[in-house]
N, C-alpha and C positions, 0 to 999 in steps of 0.2 A: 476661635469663637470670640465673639466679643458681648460686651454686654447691650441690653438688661440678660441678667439672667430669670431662672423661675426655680424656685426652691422649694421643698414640702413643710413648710409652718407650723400645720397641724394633721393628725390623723382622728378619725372616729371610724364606728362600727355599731350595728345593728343587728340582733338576731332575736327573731319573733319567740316568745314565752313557750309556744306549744312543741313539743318534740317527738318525735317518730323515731325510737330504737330499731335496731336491726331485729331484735324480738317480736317489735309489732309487726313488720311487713313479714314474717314468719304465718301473721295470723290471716294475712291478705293472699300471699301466692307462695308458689312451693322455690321454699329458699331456707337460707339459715343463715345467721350467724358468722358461722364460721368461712361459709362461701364467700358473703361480701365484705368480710373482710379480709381475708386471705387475696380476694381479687382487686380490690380496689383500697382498703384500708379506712374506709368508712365505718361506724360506728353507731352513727347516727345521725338525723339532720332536722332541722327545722322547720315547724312551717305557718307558711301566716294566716290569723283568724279570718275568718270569713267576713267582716266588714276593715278587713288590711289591705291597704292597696300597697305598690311598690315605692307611689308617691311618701306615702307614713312610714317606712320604713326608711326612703333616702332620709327624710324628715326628721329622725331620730339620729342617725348616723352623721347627717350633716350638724347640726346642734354639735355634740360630741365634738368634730375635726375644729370648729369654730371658737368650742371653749379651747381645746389645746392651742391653738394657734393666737390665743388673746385675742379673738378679732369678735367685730361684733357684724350682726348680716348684713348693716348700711353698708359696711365697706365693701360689701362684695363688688365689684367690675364686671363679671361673670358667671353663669352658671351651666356645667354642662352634666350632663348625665347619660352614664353608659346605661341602656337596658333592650332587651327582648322581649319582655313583659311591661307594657305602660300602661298604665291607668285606665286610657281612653286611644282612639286612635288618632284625635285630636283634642285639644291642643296640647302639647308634648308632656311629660311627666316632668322636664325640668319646666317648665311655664307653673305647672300647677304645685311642684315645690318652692317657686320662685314667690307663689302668691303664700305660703305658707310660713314661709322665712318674713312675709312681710317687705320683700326688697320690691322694687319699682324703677322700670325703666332701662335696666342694663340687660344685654346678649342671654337669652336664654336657650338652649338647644340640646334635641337627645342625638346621640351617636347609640347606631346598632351595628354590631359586631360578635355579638354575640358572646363568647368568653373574653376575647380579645379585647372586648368591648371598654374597659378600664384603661386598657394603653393606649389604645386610641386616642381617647378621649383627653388622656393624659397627655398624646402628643400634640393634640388644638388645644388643647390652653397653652401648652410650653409654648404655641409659634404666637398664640395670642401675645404672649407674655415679653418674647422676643423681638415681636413690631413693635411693641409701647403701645399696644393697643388695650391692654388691661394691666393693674397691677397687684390686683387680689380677686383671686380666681376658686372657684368653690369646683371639684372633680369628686365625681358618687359615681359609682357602681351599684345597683339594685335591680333586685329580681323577686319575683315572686312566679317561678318556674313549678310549684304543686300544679300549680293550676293548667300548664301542660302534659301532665306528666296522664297517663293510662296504666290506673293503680293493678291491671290485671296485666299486664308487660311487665315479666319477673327482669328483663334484661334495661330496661330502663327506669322502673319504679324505684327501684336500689340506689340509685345514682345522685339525685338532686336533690336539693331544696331551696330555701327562702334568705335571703337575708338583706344585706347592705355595708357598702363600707364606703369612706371620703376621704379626702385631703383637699388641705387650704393649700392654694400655691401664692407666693406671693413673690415680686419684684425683687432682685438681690444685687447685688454687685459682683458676685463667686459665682459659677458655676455648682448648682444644685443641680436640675437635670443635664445632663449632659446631650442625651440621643434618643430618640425612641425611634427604634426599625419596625414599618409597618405593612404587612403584604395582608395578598389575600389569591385566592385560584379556585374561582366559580366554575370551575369543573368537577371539584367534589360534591357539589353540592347536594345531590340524595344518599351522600352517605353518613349527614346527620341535619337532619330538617325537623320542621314542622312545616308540610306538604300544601299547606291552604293558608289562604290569606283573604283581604280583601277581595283582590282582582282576579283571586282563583282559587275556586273552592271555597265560596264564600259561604254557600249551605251550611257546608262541616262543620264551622265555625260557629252559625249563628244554630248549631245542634250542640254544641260542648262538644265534636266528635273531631277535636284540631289539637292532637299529642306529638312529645318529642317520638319519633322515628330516627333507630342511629343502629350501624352495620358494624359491632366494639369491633371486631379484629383486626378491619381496614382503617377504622380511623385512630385506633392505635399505634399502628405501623406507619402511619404517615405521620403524626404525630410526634412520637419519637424522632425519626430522621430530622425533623421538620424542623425540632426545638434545637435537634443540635447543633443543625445549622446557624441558627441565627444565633447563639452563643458565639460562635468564633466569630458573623460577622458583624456584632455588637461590638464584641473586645476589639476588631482591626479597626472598625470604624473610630474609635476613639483612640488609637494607638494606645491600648492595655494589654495585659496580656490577665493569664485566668488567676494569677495570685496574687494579684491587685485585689479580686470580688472577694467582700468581707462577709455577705449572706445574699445568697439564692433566693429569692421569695416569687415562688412561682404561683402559676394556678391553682388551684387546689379543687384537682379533677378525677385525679388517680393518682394513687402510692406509686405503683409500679412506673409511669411518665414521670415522676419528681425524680423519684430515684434515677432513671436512666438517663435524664439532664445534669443531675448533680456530677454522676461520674463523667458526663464529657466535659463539664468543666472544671473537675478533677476535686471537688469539694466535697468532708464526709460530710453523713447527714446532720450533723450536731451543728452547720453552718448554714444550713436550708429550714427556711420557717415549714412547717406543714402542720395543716390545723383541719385536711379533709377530713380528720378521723372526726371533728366535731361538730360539723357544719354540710357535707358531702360537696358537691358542685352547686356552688352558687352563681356559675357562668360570671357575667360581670363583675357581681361583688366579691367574689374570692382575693382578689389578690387585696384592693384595698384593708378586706377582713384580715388576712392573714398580717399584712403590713401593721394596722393595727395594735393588733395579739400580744409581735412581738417588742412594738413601742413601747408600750402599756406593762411589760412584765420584766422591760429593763434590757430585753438581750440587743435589740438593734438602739444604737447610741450616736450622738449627731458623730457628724466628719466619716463615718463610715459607708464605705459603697457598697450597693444594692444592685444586682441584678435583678429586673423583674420580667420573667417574659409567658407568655398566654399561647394556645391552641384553640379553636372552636370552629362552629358553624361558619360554613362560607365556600371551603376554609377558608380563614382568616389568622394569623398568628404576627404576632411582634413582640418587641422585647423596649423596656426602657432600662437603661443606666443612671442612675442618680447617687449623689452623695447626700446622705442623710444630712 
């Protein structure tokens, strides 16, 4: 590798005021408690008021990564933003957080990937960042997924919610990100969709009748395999090996998936950020969130590597390696 390199600056995080317990969705369909968290380790999740877009949410979360990083929005070079849920269907949600920040004139663009969607996005700024084609880079995850969600679908209502998370990347001289590995295999793809769109099934859509549709026990099982692969070909790709990674900070989609990445990369759980119990799946913004959480409460500390890798819609999954 040679430089410029792209390094994490700053993080923030966003999570909307109003909260949905495992208690309430008790009062909505036949579940409990103890089922959704015994299955998934969810607790409870977020979700945003009815004049909240995903754009107000990056909005807030960005702010946030910007104060940590000392930087102010002029400097931005860039803006990307991972989401599934955007504002409008044009013009993109980062355009319309780009007018929100105030900045004028530089690369704005959404990346959809759905959970994945944060690495992604993480890995076009890193190659931004690696042409000299930017040098402070603004990276947000946000979602406002209630609003797909079919509150009478006990097997998906349980699952999601709202939130937002960011990092400033800026121009280094070291090695901060090192890799992001990014696949994807559109042959899964009705085993977790939202089935309509624009150009199909536009009806549904323009009925409110366009919810997540997901088949848990095969996108589980691919899932797992899927992450544990890209574990070993993260660490060979950088010539590491697993007791180099300082903290796991995964998606935060399922207990039961964090946990069975941890052990293939041989890490107990006191090394793995997980904060689904308080946020559920935020698809995009989970990992930024989770990265965040544990900036902010001291456990992850710069010079230390990070594993971060994603599953979702597509499928799509990838992994980035950074040094804090």
């Amino acid at each position: 590798m040679s430089g410029p390199y792209a390094r994490i600056a700053g993080t923030g995080s966003y999570l909307p005021e109003t909260v949905m317990t495992n208690h309430d969705l008790e009062l909505l369909v036949e579940t409990s408690d103890e089922w959704i968290t015994q299955r998934t380790g969810i607790k409870k999740r977020h979700i945003a008021g009815p004049h909240e877009s995903t754009s107000d949410l990056a909005l807030a979360a960005a702010r946030s990564a910007l104060a940590a990083a000392g930087r102010a929005a002029r400097e931005l070079d860039l803006i990307v933003v991972a989401t599934t849920t955007p504002d409008r269907v044009f013009p993109s949600t980062a355009c319309l957080l780009q007018e929100k920040l105030d900045v004028h004139g530089c690369p704005a663009f959404d990346v959809q990937a759905v959970c994945t969607g944060f690495v992604y996005a993480l890995g076009v700024a890193n190659n931004f960042i690696r042409a000299g084609q930017s040098a402070c880079a603004l990276v947000v995850g946000a979602e406002t997924l209630s609003r797909l969600i079919d509150w009478t679908d006990r097997s998906t209502c349980v699952l999601f919610g709202d939130g937002a998370g960011a990092v400033v990347l800026e121009a280094a001289t070291e090695p901060g990100l090192y890799s992001t590995q990014l696949h994807a295999d559109g042959s899964y793809a009705n085993l977790l969709t939202v089935p309509y769109g624009v150009s199909q099934g536009y009806d549904r859509v323009r009925q409110g009748d366009a919810f997540i549709e997901m088949r848990g026990n095969e996108v589980f099982r691919v899932a797992v395999n899927t992450l544990g692969r890209i574990v070993d070909e993260t660490l060979e790709h950088n010539g590491m090996s697993k007791e180099d990674v300082d903290w796991l900070v995964p998606h935060q989609a399922n207990h039961r998936i964090i946990e069975a990445t941890a052990r293939r990369l041989g890490l107990p759980m006191e090394r793995v950020v997980v904060t689904v119990d308080e946020h559920a799946n935020t698809s995009a913004a989970s990992i930024p969130l989770a990265l965040d959480v544990a900036v902010r409460d001291g456990r992850i500390r710069r010079g230390e590597l990070l594993l971060m890798e994603a599953f979702g819609g597509g499928f799509t999954w990838g992994s980035a390696l950074v040094r804090y």
